[in-house]
Kinemage of the C-alpha trace (Angstrom):
@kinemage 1
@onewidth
@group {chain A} dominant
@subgroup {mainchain}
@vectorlist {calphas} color= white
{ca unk a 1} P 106.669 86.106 112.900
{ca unk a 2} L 109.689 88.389 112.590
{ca unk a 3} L 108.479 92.182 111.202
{ca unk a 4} L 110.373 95.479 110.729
{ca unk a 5} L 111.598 96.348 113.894
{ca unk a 6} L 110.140 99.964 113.430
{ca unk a 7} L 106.842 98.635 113.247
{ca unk a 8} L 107.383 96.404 115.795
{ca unk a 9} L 108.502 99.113 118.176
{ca unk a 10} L 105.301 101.131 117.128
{ca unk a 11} L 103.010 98.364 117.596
{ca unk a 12} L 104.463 97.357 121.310
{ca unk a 13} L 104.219 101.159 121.897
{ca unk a 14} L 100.630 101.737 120.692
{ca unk a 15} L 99.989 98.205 122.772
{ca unk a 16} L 100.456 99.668 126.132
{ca unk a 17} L 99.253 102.893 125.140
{ca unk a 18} L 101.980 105.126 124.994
{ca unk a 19} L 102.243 108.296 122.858
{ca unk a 20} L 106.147 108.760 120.901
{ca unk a 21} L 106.297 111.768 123.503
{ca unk a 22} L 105.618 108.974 126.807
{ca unk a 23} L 108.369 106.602 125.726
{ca unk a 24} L 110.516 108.788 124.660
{ca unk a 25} L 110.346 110.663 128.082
{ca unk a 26} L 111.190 107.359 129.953
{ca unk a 27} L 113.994 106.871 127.949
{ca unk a 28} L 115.001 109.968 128.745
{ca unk a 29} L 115.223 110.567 124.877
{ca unk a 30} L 113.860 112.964 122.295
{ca unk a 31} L 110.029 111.626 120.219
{ca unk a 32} L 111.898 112.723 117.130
{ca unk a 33} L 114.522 109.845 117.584
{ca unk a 34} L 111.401 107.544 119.030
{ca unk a 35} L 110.087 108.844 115.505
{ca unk a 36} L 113.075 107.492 113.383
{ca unk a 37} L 113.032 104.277 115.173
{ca unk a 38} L 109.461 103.865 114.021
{ca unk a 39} L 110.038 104.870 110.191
{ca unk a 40} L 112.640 102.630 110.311
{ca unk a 41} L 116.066 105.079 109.795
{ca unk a 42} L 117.634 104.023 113.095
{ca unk a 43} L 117.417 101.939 115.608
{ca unk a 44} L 117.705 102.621 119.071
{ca unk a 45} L 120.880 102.755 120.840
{ca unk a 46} L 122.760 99.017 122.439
{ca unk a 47} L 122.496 100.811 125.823
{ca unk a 48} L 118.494 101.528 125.303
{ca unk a 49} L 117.767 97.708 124.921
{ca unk a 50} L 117.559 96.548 128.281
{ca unk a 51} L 115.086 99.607 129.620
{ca unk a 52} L 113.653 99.406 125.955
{ca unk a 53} L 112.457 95.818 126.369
{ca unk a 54} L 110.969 96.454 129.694
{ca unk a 55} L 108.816 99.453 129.295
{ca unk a 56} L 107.337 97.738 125.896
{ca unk a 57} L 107.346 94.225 127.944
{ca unk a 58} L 109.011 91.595 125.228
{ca unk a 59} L 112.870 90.247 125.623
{ca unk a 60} L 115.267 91.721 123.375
{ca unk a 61} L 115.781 88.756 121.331
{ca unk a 62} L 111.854 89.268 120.518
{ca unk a 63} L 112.342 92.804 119.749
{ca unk a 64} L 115.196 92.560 117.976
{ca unk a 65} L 114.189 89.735 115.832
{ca unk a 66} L 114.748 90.941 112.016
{ca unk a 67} L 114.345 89.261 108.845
{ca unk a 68} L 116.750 90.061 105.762
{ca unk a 69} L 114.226 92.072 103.851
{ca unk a 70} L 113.998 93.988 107.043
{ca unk a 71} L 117.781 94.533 107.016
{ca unk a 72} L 117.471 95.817 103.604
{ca unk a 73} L 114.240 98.014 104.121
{ca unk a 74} L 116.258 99.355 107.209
{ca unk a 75} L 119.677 100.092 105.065
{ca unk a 76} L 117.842 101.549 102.548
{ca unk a 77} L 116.042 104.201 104.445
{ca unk a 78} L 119.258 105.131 106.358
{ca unk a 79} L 120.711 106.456 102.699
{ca unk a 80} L 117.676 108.044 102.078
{ca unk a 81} L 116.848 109.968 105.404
{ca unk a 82} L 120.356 110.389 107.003
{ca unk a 83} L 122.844 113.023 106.504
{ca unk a 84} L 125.634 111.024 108.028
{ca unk a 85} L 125.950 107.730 108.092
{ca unk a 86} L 128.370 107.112 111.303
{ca unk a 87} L 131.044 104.635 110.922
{ca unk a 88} L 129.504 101.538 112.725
{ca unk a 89} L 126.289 101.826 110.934
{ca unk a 90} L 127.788 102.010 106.997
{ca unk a 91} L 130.221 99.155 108.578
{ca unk a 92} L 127.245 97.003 109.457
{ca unk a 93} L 125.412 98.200 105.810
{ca unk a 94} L 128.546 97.136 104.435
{ca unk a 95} L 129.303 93.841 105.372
{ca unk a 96} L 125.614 92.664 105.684
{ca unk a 97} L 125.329 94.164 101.707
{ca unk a 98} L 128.035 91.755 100.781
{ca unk a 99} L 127.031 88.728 102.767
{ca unk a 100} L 124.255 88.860 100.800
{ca unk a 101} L 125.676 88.997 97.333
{ca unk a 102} L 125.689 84.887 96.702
{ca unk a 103} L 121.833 85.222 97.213
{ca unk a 104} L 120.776 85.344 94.167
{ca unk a 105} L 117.179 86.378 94.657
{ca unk a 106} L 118.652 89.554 96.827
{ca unk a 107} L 122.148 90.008 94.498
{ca unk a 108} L 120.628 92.872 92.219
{ca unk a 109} L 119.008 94.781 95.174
{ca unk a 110} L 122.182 94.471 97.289
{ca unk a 111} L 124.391 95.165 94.757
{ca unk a 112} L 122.658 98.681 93.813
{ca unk a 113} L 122.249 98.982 97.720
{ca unk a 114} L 126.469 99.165 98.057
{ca unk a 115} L 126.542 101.273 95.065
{ca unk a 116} L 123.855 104.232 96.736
{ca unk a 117} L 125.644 103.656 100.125
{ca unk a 118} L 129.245 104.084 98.496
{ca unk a 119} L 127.736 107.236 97.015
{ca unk a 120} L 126.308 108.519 99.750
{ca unk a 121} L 129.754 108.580 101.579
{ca unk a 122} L 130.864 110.146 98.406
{ca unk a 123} L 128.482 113.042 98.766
{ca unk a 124} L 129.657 113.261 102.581
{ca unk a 125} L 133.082 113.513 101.583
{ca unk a 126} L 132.218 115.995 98.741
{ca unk a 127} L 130.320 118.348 100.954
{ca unk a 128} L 133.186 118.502 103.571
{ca unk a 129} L 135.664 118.937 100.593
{ca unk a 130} L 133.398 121.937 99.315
{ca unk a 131} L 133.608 123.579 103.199
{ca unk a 132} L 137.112 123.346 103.032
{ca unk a 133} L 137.791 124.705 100.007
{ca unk a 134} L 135.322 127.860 100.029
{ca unk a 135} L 137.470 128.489 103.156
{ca unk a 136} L 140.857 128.005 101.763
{ca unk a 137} L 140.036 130.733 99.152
{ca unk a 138} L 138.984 133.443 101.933
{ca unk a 139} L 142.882 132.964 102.920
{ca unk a 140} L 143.419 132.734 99.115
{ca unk a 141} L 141.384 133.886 96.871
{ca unk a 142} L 143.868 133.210 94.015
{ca unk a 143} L 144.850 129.461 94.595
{ca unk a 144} L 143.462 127.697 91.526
{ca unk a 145} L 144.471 124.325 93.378
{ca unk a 146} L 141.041 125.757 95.504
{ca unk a 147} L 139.227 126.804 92.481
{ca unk a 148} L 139.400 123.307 91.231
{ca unk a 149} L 138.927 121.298 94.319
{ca unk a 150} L 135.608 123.169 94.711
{ca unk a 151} L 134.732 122.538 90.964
{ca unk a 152} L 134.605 119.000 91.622
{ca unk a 153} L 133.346 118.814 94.849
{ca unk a 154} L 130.435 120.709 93.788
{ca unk a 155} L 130.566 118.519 89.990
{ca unk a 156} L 130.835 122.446 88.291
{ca unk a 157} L 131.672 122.205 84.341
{ca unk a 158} L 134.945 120.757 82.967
{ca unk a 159} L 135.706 123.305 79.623
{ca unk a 160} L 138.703 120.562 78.763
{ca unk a 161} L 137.187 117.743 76.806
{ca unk a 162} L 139.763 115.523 77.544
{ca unk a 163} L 137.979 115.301 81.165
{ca unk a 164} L 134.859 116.365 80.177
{ca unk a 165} L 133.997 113.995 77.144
{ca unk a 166} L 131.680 110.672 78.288
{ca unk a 167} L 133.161 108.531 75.543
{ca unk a 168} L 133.301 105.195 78.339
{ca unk a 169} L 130.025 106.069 79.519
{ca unk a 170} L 128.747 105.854 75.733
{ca unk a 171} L 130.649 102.866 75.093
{ca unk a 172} L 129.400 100.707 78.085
{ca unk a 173} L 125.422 102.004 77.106
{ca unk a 174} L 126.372 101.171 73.525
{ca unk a 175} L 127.319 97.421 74.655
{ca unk a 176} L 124.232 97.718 77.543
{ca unk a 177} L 122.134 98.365 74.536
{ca unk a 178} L 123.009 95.621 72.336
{ca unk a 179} L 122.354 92.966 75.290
{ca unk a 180} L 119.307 94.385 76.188
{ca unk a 181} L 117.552 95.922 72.972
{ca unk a 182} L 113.941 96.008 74.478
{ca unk a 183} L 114.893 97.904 77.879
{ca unk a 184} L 113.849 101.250 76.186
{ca unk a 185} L 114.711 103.996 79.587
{ca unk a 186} L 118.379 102.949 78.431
{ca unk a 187} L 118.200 104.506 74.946
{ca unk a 188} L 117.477 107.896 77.031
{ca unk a 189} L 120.974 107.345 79.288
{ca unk a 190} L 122.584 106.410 76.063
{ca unk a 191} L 121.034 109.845 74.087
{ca unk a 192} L 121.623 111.645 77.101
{ca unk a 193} L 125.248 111.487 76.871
{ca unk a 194} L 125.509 111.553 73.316
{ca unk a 195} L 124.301 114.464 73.223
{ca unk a 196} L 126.597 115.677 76.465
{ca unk a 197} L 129.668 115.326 73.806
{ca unk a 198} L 127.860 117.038 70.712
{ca unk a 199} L 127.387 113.338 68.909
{ca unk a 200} L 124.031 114.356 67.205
{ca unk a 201} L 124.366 111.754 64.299
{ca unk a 202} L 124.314 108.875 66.823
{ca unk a 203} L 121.886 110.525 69.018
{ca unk a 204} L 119.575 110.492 65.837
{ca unk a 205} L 120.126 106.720 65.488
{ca unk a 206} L 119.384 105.742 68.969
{ca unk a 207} L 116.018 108.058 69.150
{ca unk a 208} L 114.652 106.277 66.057
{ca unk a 209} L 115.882 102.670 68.071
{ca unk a 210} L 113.927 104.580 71.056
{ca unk a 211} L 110.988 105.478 68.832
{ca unk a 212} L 110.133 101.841 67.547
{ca unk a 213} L 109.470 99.935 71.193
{ca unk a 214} L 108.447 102.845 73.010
{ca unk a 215} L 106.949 105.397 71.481
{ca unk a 216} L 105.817 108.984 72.633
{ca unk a 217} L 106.266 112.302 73.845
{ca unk a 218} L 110.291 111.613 74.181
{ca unk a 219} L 110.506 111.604 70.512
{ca unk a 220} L 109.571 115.295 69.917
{ca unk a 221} L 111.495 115.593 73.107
{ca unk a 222} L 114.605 114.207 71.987
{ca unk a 223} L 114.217 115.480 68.690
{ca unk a 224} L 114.215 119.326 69.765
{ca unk a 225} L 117.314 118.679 71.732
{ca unk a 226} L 119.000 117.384 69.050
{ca unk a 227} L 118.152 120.370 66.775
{ca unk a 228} L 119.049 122.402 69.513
{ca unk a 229} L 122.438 121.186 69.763
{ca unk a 230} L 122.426 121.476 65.842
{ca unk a 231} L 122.585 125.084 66.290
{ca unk a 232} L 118.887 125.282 65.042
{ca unk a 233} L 116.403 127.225 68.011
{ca unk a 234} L 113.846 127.660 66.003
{ca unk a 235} L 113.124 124.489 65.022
{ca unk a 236} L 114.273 122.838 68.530
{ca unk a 237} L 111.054 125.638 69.841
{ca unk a 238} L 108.510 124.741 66.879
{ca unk a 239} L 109.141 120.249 67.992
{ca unk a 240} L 108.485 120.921 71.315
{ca unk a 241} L 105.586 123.188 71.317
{ca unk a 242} L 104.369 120.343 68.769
{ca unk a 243} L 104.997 117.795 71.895
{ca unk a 244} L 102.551 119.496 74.482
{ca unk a 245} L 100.087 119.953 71.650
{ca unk a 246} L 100.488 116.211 70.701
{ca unk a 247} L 100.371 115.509 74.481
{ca unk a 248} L 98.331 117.569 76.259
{ca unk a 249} L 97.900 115.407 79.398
{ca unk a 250} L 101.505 113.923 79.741
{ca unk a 251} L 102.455 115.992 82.559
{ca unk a 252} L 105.930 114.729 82.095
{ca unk a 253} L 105.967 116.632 78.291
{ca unk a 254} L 104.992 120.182 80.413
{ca unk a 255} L 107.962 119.344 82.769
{ca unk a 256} L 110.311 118.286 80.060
{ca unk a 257} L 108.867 121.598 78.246
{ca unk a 258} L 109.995 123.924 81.200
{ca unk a 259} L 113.421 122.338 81.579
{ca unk a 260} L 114.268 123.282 78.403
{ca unk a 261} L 112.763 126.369 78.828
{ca unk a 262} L 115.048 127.101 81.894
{ca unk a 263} L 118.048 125.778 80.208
{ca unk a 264} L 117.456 129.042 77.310
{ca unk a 265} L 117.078 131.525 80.426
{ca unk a 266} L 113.418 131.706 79.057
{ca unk a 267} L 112.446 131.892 82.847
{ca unk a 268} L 108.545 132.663 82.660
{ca unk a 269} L 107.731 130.440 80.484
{ca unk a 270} L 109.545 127.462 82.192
{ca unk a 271} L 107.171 128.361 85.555
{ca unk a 272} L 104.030 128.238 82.891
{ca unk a 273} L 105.051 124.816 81.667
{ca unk a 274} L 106.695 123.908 85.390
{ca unk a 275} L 102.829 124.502 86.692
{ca unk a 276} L 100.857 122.928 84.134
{ca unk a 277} L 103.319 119.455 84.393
{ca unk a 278} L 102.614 120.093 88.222
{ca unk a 279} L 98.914 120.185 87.988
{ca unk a 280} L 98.351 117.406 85.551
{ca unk a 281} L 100.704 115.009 87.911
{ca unk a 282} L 99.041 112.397 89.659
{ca unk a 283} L 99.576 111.600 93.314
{ca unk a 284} L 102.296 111.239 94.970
{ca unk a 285} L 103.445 113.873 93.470
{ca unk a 286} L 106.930 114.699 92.708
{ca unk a 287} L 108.652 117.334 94.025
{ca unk a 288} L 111.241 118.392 91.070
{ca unk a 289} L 108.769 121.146 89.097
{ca unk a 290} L 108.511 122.756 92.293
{ca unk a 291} L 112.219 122.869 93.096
{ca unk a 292} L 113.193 124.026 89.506
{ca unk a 293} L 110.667 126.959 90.039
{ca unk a 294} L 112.319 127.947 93.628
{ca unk a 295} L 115.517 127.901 91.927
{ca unk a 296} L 114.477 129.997 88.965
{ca unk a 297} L 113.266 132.751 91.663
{ca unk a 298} L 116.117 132.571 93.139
{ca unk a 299} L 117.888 133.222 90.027
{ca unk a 300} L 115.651 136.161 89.629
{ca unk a 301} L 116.258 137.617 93.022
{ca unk a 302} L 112.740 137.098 94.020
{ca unk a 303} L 113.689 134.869 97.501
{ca unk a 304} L 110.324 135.114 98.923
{ca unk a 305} L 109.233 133.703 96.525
{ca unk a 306} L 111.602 130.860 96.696
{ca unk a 307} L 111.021 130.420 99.907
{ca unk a 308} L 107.244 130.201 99.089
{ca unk a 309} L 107.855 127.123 96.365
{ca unk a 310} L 110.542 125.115 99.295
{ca unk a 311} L 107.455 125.230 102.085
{ca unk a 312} L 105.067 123.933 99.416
{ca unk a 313} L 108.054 121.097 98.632
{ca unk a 314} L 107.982 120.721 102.303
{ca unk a 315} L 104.004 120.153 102.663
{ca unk a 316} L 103.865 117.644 99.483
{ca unk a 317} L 106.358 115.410 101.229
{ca unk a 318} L 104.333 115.360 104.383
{ca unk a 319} L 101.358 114.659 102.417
{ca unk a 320} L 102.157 112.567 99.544
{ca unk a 321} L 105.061 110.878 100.948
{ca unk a 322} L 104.935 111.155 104.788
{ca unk a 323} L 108.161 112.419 104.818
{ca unk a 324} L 107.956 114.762 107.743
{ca unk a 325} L 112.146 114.737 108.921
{ca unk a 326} L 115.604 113.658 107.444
{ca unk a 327} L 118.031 114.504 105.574
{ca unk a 328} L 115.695 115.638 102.798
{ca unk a 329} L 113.446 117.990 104.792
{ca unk a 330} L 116.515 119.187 106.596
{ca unk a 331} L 117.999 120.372 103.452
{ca unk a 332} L 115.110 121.993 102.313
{ca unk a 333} L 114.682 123.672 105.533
{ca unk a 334} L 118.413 124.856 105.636
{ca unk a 335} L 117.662 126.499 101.927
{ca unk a 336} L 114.481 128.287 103.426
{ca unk a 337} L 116.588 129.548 106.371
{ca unk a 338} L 119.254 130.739 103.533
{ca unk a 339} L 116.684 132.528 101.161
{ca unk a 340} L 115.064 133.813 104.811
{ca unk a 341} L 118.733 135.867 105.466
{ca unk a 342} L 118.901 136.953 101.654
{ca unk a 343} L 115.246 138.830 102.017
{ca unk a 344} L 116.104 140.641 105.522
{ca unk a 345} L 119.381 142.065 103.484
């Protein structure tokens, strides 16, 4: 029966009793890359095989016996967990994506597959454009060519509407909407960018179209942002304290509370509301109330405490998620190391 070559790996291994730390000595090979065989983020090197199949004592035709959904699972968690994605391996995610597309049981999955895997090559490209650019303006400071390749690397603010304004976006949720009336987490994407271009009237529409299949703590939501955007605070403030009070146990209200919250520079109170959505959150927990709370101490100069907020983002992954390495941890890591620097200055 073909299985997930990770597991399979982990199951020959535990077999004939050998600890990550064993094989991976034999191999003559860190456990941590033993460790991303096993969760299924890479797989072990053509060279490995031979010695591979030997010390676990199958051919590598058994071992290397993997099922499409396998294939998928595998692609998957190589945009989720790697920083890079070498050439050969998004080549082989590639093609295999596209093979796939006249399944149509797998079409939908593959297709969003390409899209995340496109992206994440994107975000590779975007983060090497950023390096270059910070360093083009320490040669010169004044080059706006720099200045603007580092906006959009980085996705900073466009002040000219004529970029900035999401009027295709709208259009294509507008049409999304009218095929599929009863899918209700589109009305938010649709409201969402609305209100990006100031469009309050048709923001209003789509909330009440929102309001009548699902119902709930996104209408007082929604309905404070629009007032907001209105130009009227007060009663954007007075909707959404009448939201928690309404829904006192919809963690995602005391969340939704402290974004806007941060988004007035009303930093204390966005913790308060960031720590009661925390607390009322079922496991797994997820990590972004946490991560807006590091960034508002880091806003505030207070790095330790920053720091503090990453490490518990860092244990909730481990524990919740057994995410334990990757691209993810890595990051946060690297932002711990950053804030680290900042409170030795």
């Amino acid at each position: 029966m073909n299985i997930e070559i990770g597991k399979k790996i982990k199951a020959l291994r535990i077999q004939k009793e050998l600890t990550q730390e064993e094989l991976a000595a034999k191999l003559n090979m860190s456990s941590q890359a033993v460790s991303k065989w096993e969760n299924n983020v890479t797989m072990p090197d053509i060279q490995l095989l031979p010695r591979l199949s030997v010390l676990l004592g199958v051919t590598i035709d058994e071992l290397f016996a993997l099922t499409d959904d396998t294939h998928l699972e595998r692609i998957g968690n190589m945009i989720q967990m790697e920083h890079v994605i070498s050439r050969d391996d998004f080549a082989y995610a590639e093609q295999f994506l596209k093979d796939k597309l006249q399944d149509d049981g797998k079409r939908a999955q593959c297709l969003t597959l390409l899209a995340e895997l496109h992206l994440h090559r994107a975000k590779e490209h975007r983060d090497t454009a950023a390096r270059y650019a910070k360093d083009a303006l320490l040669s010169a400071p004044h080059d706006k060519r720099s200045h603007n390749a580092l906006r959009d690397a980085e996705n900073g603010p466009l002040f000219d509407w004529n970029f900035s304004n999401h009027h295709k976006l709208i259009g294509y949720y507008k049409e999304f909407m009218a095929s599929h009336p009863d899918y209700w987490q589109g009305y938010k994407w649709l409201m969402n960018y609305l209100l990006a271009d100031g469009r309050c009237a048709e923001a209003k529409e789509v909330l009440e179209q929102l309001n009548d299949i699902h119902p709930g703590y996104l209408y007082p939501l929604y309905g404070g942002l629009i007032s907001k955007e209105e130009g009227n605070l007060p009663q954007a403030l007075f909707i959404w304290e009448q939201m928690t009070e309404q829904y006192p146990r919809e963690w995602r209200a005391w969340s939704s509370r402290g974004d806007c919250m941060a988004k007035l520079c009303r930093y204390d109170e966005a913790i308060a509301y960031y720590a009661n959505g925390y607390e009322l959150q079922p496991h797994p927990k997820f990590t972004d109330s946490l991560e807006a709370t590091a960034h508002i101490y880091s806003i505030q100069g207070q790095y330790k405490k920053a720091a503090e907020k990453l490490e518990e983002i860092i244990a909730l992954l481990a524990a919740d998620w057994s995410i334990t390495e990757g691209k993810t941890v890595d990051f946060y890591r690297g932002e711990i190391a950053g804030l680290r620097s900042l409170i030795k200055q």
